[in-house]
C-alpha positions in Angstrom: -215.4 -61.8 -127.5 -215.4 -58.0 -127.4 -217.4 -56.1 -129.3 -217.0 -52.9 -131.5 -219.1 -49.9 -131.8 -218.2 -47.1 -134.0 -220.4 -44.3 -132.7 -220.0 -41.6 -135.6 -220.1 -42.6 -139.4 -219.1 -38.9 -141.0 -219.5 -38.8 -144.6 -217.0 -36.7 -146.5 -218.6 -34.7 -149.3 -216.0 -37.2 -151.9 -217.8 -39.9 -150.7 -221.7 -38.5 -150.6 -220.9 -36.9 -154.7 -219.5 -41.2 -155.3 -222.8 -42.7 -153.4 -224.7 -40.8 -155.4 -223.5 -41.8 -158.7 -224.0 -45.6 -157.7 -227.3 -47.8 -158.8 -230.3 -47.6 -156.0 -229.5 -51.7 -155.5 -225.7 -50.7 -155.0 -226.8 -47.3 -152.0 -228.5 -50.6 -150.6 -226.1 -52.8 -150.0 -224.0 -49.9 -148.6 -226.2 -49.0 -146.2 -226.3 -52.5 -144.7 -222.7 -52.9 -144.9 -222.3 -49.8 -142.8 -224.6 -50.9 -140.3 -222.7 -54.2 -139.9 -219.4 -52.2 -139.7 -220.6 -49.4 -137.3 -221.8 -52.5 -134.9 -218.1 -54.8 -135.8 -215.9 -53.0 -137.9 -214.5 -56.8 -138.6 -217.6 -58.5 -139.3 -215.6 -61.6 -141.3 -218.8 -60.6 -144.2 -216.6 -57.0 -144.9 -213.1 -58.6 -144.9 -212.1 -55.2 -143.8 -208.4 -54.9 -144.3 -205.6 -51.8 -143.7 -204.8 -50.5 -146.6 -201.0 -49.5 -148.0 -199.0 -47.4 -150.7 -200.7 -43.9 -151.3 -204.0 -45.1 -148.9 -201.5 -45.9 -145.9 -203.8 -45.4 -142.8 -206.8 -46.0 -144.0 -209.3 -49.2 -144.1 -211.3 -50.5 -146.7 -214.6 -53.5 -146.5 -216.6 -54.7 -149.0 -220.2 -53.7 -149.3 -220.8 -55.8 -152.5 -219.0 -58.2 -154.5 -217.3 -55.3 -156.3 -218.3 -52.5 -154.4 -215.6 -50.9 -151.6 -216.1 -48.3 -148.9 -212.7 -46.4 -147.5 -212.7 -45.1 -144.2 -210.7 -43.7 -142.2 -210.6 -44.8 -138.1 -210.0 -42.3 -135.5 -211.2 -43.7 -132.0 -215.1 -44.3 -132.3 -215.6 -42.2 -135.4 -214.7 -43.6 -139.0 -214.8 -41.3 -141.4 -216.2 -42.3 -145.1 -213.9 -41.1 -147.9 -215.2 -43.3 -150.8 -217.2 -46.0 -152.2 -217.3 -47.6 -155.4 -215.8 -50.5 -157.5 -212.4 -51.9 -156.5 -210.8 -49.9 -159.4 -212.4 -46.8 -158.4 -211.4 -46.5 -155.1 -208.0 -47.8 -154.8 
């Protein structure tokens, strides 16, 4: 089994203004889903799936039972464009 390592997690300023709107329990549970998805991007807990229509290119993984995180892969980085409820985000 290989394993993944995402080296850089860079933040965009969308998605640092969105964390900071969310509940201290919700900053949490994003924090420990990005830690499982900077060591295995698809850690089966995330279901990360690709993402289509106006978010072609991009990933999304769940952090929460109705909390999502959007990134964007580019080699070892993944940049973080939002996080929030599924209706938020997509």
């Amino acid at each position: 089994m290989s394993r993944w390592l995402l080296v850089d997690l860079v933040p965009t300023s969308a998605f640092r203004r969105r964390l900071k709107r969310l509940t201290d329990d919700q900053r949490r549970r994003v924090a420990a889903a990005l830690k499982r998805f900077q060591t295995n991007p698809f850690d089966p807990s995330l279901e990360t799936h690709k993402l289509s229509g106006d978010l072609a290119g991009h990933w999304a993984f769940k952090a929460g039972y109705d909390l999502r995180v959007v990134v964007r892969i580019e080699g070892v980085t993944a940049y973080l464009l939002a996080v929030g409820s599924h209706d938020e985000v997509y």
